[in-house]
C-alpha positions as CSV (number, residue, x, y, z in Angstrom):
1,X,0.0,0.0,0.0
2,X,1.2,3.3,-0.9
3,X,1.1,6.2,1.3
4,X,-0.5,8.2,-1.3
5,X,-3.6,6.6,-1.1
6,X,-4.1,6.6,3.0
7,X,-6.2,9.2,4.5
8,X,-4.5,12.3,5.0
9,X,-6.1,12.6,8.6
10,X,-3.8,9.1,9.2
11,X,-0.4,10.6,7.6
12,X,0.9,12.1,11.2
13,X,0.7,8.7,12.8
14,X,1.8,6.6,10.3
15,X,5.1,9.3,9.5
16,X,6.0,8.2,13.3
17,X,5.9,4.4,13.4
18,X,8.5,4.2,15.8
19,X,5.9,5.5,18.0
20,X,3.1,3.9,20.2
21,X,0.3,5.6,21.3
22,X,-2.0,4.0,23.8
23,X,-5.2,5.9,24.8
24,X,-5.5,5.3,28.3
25,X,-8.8,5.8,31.0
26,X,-6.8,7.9,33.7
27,X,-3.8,9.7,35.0
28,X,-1.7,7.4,37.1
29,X,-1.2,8.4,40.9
30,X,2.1,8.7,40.8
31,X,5.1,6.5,39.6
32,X,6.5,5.1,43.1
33,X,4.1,1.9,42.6
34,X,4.4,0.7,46.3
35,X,2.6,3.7,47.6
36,X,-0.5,3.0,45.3
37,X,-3.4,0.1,44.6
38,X,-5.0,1.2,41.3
39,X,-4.6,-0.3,37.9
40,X,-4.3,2.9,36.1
41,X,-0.9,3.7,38.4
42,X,0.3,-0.1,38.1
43,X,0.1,0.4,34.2
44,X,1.6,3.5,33.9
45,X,4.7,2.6,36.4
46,X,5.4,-0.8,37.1
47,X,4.4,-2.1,33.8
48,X,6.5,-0.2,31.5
49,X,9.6,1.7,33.9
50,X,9.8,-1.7,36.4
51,X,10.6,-5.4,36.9
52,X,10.2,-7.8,39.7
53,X,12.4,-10.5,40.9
54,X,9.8,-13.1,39.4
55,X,6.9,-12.5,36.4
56,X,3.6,-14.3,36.4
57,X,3.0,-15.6,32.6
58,X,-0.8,-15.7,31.9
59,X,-0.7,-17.4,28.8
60,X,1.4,-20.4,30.5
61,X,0.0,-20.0,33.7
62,X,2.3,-19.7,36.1
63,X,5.3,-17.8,37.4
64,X,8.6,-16.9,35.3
65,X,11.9,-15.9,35.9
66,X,12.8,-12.0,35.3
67,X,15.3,-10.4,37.4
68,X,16.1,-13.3,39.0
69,X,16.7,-16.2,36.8
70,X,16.3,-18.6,39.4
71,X,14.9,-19.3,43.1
72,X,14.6,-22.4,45.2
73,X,13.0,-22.8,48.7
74,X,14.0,-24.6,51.9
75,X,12.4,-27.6,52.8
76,X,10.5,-26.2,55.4
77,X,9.1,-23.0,53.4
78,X,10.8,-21.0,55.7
79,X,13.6,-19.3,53.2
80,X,13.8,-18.2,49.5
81,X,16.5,-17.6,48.1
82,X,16.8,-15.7,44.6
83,X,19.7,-15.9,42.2
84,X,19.8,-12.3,40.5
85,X,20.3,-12.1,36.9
86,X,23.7,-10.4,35.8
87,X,24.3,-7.4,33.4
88,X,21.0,-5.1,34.3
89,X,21.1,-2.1,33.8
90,X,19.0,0.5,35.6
91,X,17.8,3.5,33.3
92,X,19.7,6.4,32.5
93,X,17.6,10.0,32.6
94,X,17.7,13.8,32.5
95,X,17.9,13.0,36.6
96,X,20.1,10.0,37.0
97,X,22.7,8.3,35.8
98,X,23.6,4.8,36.9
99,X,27.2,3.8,38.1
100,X,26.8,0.2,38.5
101,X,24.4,-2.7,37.3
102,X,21.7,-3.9,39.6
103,X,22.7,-5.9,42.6
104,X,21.2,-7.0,45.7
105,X,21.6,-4.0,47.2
106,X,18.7,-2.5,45.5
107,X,16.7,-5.6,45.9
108,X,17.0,-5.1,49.7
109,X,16.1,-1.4,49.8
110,X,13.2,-1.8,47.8
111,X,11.9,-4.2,50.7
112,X,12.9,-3.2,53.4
113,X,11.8,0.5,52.9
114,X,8.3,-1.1,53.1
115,X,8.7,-3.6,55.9
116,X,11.2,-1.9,58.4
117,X,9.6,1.2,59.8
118,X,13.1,2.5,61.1
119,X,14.5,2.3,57.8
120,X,15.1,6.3,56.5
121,X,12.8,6.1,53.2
122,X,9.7,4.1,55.5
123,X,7.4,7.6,55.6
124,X,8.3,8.8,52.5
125,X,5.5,7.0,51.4
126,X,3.0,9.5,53.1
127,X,-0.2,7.1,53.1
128,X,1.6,3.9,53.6
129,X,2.4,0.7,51.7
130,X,-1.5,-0.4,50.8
131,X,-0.1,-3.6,49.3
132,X,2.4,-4.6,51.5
133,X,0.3,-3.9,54.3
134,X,-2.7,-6.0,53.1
135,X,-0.5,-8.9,52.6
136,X,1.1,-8.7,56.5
137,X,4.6,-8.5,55.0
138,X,5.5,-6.9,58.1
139,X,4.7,-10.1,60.2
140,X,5.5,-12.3,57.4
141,X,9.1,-11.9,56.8
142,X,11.4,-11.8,59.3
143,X,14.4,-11.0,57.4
144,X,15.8,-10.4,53.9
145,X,19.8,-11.0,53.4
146,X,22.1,-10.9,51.0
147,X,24.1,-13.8,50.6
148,X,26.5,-12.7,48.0
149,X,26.1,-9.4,45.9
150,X,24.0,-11.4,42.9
151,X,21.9,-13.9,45.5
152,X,18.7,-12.1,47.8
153,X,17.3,-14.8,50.8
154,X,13.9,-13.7,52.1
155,X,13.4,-15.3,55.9
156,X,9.6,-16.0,56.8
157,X,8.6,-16.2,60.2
158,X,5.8,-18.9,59.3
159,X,5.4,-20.7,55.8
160,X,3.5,-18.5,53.1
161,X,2.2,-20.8,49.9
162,X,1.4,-16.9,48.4
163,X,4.4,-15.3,48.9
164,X,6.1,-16.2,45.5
165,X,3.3,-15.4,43.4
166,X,3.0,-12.5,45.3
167,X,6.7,-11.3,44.2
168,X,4.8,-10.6,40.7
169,X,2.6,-7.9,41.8
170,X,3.5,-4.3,40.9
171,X,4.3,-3.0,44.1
172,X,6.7,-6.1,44.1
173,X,8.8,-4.0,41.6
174,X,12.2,-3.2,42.5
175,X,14.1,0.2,42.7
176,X,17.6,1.9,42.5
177,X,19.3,1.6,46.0
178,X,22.1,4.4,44.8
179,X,19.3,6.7,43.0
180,X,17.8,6.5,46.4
181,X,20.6,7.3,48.0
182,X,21.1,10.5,45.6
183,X,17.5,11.6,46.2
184,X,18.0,11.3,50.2
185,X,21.5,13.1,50.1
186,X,19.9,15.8,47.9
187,X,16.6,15.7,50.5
188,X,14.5,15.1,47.3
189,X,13.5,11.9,48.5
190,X,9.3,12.8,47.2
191,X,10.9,12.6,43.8
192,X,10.9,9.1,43.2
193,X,7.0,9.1,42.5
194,X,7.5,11.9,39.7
195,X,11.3,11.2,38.2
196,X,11.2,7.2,38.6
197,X,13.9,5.4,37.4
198,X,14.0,1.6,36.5
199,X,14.9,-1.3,34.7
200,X,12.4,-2.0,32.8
201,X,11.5,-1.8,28.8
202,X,10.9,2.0,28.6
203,X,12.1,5.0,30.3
204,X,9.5,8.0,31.1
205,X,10.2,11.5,29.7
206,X,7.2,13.9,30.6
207,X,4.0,13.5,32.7
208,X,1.2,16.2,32.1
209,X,-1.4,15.2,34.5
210,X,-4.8,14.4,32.8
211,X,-3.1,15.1,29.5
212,X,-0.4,12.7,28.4
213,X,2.6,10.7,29.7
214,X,5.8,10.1,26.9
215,X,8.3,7.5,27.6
216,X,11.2,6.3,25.4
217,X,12.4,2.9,24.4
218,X,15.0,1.6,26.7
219,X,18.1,0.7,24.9
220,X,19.8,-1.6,27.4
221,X,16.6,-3.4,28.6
222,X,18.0,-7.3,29.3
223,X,15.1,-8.5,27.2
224,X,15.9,-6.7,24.5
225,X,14.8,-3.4,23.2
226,X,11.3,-2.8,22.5
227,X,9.8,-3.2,19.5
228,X,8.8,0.4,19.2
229,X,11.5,3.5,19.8
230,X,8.2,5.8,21.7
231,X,5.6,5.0,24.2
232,X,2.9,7.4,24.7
233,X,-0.2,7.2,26.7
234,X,-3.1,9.8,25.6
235,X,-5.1,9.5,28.8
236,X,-8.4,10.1,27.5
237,X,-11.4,9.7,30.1
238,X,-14.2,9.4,28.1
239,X,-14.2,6.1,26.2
240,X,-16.5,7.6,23.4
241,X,-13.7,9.8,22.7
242,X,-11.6,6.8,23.2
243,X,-13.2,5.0,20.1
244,X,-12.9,8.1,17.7
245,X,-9.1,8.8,18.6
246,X,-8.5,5.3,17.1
247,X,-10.3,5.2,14.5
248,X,-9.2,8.8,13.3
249,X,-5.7,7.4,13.9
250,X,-4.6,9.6,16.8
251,X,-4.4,6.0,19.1
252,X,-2.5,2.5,18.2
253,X,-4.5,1.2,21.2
254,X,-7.4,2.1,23.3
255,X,-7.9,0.7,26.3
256,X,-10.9,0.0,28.4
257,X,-13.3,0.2,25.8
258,X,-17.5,0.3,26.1
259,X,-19.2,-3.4,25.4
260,X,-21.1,-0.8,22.7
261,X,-17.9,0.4,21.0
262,X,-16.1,-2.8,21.1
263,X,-19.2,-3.9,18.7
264,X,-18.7,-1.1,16.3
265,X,-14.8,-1.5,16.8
266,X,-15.6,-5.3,14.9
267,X,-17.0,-3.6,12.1
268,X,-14.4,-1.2,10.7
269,X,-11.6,-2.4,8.8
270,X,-9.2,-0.9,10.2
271,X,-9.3,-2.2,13.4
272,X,-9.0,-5.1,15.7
273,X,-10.6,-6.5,18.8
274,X,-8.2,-8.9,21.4
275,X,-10.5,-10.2,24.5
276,X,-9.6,-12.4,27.0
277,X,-12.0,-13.6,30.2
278,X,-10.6,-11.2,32.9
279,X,-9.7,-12.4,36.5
280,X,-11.5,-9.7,37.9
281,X,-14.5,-9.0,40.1
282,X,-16.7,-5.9,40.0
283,X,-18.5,-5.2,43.0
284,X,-20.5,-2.5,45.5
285,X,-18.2,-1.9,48.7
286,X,-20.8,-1.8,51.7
287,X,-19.0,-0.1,54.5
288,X,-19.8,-2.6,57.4
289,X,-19.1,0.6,60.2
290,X,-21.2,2.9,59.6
291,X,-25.1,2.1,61.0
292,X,-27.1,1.0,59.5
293,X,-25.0,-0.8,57.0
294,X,-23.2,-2.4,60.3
295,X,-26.4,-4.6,60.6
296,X,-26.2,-7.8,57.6
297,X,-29.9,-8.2,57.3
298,X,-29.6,-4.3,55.7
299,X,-26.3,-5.3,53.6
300,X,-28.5,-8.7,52.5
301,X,-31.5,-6.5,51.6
302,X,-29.4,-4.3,49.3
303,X,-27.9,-7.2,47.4
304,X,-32.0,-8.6,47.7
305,X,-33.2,-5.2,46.0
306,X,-30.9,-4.8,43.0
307,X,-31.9,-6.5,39.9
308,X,-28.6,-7.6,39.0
309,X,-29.7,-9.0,35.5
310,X,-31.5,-5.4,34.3
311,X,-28.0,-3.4,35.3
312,X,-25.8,-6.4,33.7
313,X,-27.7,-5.7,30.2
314,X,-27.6,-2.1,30.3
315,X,-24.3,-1.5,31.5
316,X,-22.2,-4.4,30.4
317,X,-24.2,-4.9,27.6
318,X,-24.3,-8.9,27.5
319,X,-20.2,-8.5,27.6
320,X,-19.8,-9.9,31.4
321,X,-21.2,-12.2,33.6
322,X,-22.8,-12.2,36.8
323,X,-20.8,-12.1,40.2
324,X,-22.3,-14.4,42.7
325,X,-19.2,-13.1,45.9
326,X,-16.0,-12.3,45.1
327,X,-14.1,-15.0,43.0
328,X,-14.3,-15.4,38.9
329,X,-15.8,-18.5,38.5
330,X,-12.2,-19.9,36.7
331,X,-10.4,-19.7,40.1
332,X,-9.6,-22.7,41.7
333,X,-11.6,-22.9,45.1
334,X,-14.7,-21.0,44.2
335,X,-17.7,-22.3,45.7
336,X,-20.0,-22.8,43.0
337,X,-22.7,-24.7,45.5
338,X,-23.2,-21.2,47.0
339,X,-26.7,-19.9,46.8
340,X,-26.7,-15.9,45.2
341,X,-29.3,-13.3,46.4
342,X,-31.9,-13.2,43.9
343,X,-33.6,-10.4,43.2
344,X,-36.5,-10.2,45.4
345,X,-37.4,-6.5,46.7
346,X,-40.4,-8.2,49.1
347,X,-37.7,-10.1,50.8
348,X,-35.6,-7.1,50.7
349,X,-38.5,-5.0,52.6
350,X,-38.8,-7.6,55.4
351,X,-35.5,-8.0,56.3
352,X,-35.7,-4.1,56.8
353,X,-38.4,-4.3,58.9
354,X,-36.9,-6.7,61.1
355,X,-34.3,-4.1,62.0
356,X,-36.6,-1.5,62.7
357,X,-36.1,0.2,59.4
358,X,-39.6,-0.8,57.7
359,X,-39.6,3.2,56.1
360,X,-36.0,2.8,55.2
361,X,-33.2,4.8,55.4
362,X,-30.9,7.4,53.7
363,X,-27.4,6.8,52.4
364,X,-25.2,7.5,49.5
365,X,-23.6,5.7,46.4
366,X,-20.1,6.7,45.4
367,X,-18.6,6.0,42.0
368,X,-16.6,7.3,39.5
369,X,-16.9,10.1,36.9
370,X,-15.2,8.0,33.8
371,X,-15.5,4.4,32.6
372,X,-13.3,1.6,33.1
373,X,-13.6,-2.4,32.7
374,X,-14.9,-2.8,35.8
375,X,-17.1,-0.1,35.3
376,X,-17.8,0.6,31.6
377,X,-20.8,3.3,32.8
378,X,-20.7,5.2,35.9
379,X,-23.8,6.8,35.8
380,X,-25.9,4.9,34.4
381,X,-25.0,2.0,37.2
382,X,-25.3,3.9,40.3
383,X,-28.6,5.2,38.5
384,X,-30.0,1.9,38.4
385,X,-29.0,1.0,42.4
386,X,-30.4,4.1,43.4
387,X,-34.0,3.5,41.3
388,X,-33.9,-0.4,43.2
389,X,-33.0,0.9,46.3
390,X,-36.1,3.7,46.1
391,X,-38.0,0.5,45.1
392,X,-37.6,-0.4,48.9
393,X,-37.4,2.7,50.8
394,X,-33.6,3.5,51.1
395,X,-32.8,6.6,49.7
396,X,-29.5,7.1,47.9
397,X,-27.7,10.1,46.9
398,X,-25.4,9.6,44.2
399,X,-22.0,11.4,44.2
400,X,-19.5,11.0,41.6
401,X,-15.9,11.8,42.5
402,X,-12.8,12.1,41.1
403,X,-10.6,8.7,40.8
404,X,-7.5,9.5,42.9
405,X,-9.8,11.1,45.6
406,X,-12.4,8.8,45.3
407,X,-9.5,6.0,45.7
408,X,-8.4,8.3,48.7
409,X,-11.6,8.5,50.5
410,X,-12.9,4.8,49.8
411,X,-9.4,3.9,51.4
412,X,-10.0,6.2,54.7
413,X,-13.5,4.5,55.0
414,X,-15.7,7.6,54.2
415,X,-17.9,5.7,51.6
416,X,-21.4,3.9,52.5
417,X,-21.7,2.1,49.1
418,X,-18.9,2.2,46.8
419,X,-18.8,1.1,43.5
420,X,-15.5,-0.9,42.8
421,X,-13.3,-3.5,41.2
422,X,-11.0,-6.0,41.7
423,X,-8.3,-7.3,39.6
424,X,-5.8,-10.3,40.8
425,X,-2.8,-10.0,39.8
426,X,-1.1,-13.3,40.5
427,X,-3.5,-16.5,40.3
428,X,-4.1,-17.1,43.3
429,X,-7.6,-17.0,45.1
430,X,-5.8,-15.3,48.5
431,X,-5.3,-12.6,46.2
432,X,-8.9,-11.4,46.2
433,X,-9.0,-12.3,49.8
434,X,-6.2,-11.0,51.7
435,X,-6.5,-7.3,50.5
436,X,-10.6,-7.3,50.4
437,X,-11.2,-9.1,53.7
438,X,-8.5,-9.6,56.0
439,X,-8.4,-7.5,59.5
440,X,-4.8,-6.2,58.3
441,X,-6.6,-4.5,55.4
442,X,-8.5,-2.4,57.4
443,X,-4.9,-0.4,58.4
444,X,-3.9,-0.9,54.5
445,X,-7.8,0.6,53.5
446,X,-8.0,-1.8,50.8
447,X,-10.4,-3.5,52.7
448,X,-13.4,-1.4,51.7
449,X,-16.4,-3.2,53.2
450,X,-14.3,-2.4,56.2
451,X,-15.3,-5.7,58.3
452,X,-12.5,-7.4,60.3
453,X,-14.2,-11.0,61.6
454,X,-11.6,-13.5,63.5
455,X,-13.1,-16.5,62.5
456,X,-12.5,-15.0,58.7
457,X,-9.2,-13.9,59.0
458,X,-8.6,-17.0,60.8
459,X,-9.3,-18.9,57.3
460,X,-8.0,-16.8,55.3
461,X,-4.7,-16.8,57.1
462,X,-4.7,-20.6,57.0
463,X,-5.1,-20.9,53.3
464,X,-1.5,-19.1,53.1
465,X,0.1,-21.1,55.3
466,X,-0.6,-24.6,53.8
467,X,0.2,-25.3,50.1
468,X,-1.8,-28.2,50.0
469,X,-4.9,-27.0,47.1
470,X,-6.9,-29.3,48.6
471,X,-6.7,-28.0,52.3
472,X,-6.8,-24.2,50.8
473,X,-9.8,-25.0,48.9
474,X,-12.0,-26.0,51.9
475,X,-10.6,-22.7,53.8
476,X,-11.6,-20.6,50.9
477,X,-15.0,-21.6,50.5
478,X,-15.3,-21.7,54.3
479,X,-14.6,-17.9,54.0
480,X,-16.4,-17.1,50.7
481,X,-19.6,-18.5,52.5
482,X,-19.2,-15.9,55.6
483,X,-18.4,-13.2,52.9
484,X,-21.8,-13.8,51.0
485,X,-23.3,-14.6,54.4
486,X,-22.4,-11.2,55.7
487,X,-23.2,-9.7,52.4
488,X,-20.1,-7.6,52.6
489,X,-20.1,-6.7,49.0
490,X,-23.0,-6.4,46.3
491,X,-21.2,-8.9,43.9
492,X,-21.6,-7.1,40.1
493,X,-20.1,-8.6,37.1
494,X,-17.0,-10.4,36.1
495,X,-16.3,-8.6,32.9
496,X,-14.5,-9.3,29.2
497,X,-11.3,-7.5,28.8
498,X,-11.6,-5.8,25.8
499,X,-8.1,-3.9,24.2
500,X,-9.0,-2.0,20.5
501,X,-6.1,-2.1,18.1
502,X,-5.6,-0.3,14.9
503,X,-4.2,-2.9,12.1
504,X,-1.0,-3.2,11.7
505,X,-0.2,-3.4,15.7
506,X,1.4,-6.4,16.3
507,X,3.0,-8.4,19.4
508,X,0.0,-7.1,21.5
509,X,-2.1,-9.6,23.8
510,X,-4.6,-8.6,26.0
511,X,-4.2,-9.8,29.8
512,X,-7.0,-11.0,32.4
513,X,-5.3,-8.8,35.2
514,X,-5.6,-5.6,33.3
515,X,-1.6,-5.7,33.1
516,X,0.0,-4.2,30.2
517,X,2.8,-5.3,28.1
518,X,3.9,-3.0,25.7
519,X,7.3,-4.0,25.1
520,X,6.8,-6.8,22.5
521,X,4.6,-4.8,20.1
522,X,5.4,-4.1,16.9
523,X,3.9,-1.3,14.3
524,X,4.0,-3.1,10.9
């Protein structure tokens, strides 16, 4: 095909190749990963600037080496010990240039500045280490060593059969010990969540919040260079405008589209659709501590009330399907015995009654402004809740708030019902549990039904320390039973992860985390 006969509208795109350009939902919250829980930030920092000692492979389905090319465990489950890979180079920028090649060193700080809360960069992280937190890393390890300069040992105080898959997560991703050391020494330390510096495939070059975020290939990545010389991600809110930036050619990829667009996306030529069943879980947050949502006959008459089906077709448009608690039904351990709340507003009204709350109650329903997977229209969802919750005499008022301070908020515990997703990135089923249900989360705010139960934590906390599937398959649906019990959540949707491509991107698959890859495709 000759140039001459494209569109002229498609010329500036296709005259930069070398360059990728991603439409994106949202502006990250920063770069420094470990301080953060959303998505959006894991995409826009970990998945492009980072690595992690270990990578989880979802086409194979299970863990791979990355920067450390081997591992092995002691007998007893009590110590890991990593072989580092040799010859990585962290990145060079405008703010830093490296002196030596990644050693252990910088495997230990980026550890222990979340686990040790003497250590001097512990509260630079101003809220905290969400991730780390949720996962009782704190109690967990008891030690992390260096053996030799290429060789990391992590000591656990009690065996962990999550702990390795957990090394794969984002906030798992592992930082330069002597730019950190510049940044202290310079008493810049904050600038390591807005001039991060890496190993991974590309290296960032300019943030506009809200606008865009360039990044450039990274010549000595150990993998190999990237397939493409520019990253850019067009963070574009509105997935409408998603859809006509790529097909006008201003986007290579669009992300998080609409089940709606996704349909028109199939029939234009120029573009391509990649899906994959996603290992998430969209759900409503009901904040167990604040009255009268602290009662479960009121949580069970909100997940009664909702007609799950109507808000299914009209919001996910046929593309996901229902949520009966909080595992995708794929995962290994979900109960699939376990009886859902049907829709059923009479019941609904009763169990109201019972409580003293037979003329129902006021409350409110927090979401977002923009759409995402989890939550392909805002509006139009928590419309739907708050027309079924009339239906039975609670009175919702809807208020729609920015991402990061919505994120903020939820996390503080200022939410009654909260509109939210779930993505797990490793797996395993503890990773839906641990950070949505365990006591520890509660400190962490990731917990955002906010309800710490003993005899809960007490099985959830079990199923990590056996790694027999068989014994951590009766603890988890033990706990899932409580969960839907307690009606902690208002289980939605387990949605299709959609990617739009324009033709002629190659190299691209899409991933049921909502983890992005970018470093294998290819512009043909």
């Amino acid at each position: 095909m000759r140039l001459a006969t494209l569109p002229l509208l498609l010329a500036p795109l296709l005259s930069q190749a070398a360059t990728l350009s991603v439409c994106s939902e949202a502006s990250p919250d920063g770069f420094d990963v470990v301080q953060y829980n959303s998505l959006t930030t894991t995409n826009a920092s970990a998945d492009v600037l980072m690595n992690r000692l270990v990578d989880y492979d979802a086409t194979a389905g299970q863990l791979a080496p990355s920067l450390a090319e081997r591992w092995e465990a002691s007998a007893d489950g009590l110590s890991w010990t990593f072989q580092l890979r040799p010859g990585v180079k962290f990145q060079r920028t405008e703010w830093f240039t490296p002196s030596r090649e990644l050693n252990a060193d910088d495997v230990l700080f980026s550890f222990q500045r979340m686990l040790d809360a003497n250590h001097p960069w512990h509260k630079v992280a101003t809220s905290g280490y969400p991730h780390a937190q949720s996962m009782q890393w704190p109690s967990l390890i008891e030690r992390i060593e260096a053996p030799t300069p290429m060789s990391v040992r992590f000591v656990l105080k009690h065996p962990d059969a999550t702990f390795l898959a957990t090394l794969s997560m984002g906030f798992a991703s592992i930082y330069s010990a002597e730019y950190a050391d510049q940044l202290l020494a310079a008493g810049t330390p904050e600038k390591l969540n807005s001039q991060p510096v890496g190993t991974g495939p590309f290296v960032l070059k300019r943030f506009q919040k809200d606008a865009v975020i360039r990044y450039t290939a990274n010549p000595d990545y150990f993998a190999g260079k990237p397939g493409v010389d520019n990253l850019v991600f067009a963070i574009t809110p509105d997935a409408n405008v998603r859809l006509q930036k790529i097909k006008r050619g201003e986007c290579h990829i669009a992300l998080s589209p609409k089940p709606l667009d996704v349909q028109a996306a199939r029939q234009d030529d120029a573009l391509q659709v990649r899906e994959t069943p996603a290992f998430m879980t969209a759900f409503v947050a009901l904040n167990s501590q604040h009255p009268p949502l602290d009662k479960p006959q009121v949580r069970q008459a909100i997940n009664l009330a909702f007609d799950k089906a109507s808000y299914l077709q009209a919001v996910f448009e046929g593309s996901a399907s229902a949520a009966n608690g909080p595992y995708p039904p794929n995962t290994w351990s979900y109960a699939k015995e376990l009886p859902g709340y049907a829709h059923d507003p009479s019941k609904a009204k009763a169990l109201l009654a019972e409580v003293g709350l037979a003329n129902g109650f006021k409350t409110t329903i927090w979401t977002r402004p923009s759409g995402s997977l989890l939550n392909p229209n805002p509006t139009l969802g928590a419309q739907l809740l708050q027309a079924d919750l009339a239906k039975v005499g609670i009175q919702a008022e809807i208020r729609v708030i920015e991402w990061g301070e919505l994120i903020r908020r939820a996390k503080a515990g200022e939410h009654d019902l909260l509109f939210m997703g779930w993505a797990g990135d490793n797996g395993d089923p503890d990773n839906f549990l641990t950070p949505q249900f365990a006591c520890a989360s509660l400190q962490s705010g990731l917990n955002f039904a906010r309800y710490c139960n003993d005899k809960l934590d007490q099985l959830i906390a079990g199923g990590k320390r056996t790694s027999d599937q068989t014994q951590r398959t009766a603890l988890y649906q033990q706990a899932q039973t409580i969960i839907q019990q307690q009606a902690l959540w208002l289980p939605l949707a387990h949605p299709t992860a959609f990617v739009l491509l324009r033709q002629g991107v190659e190299g691209y698959q899409a991933n049921p985390f909502g983890r992005q890859d970018f470093s294998k495709v290819r512009l043909d």
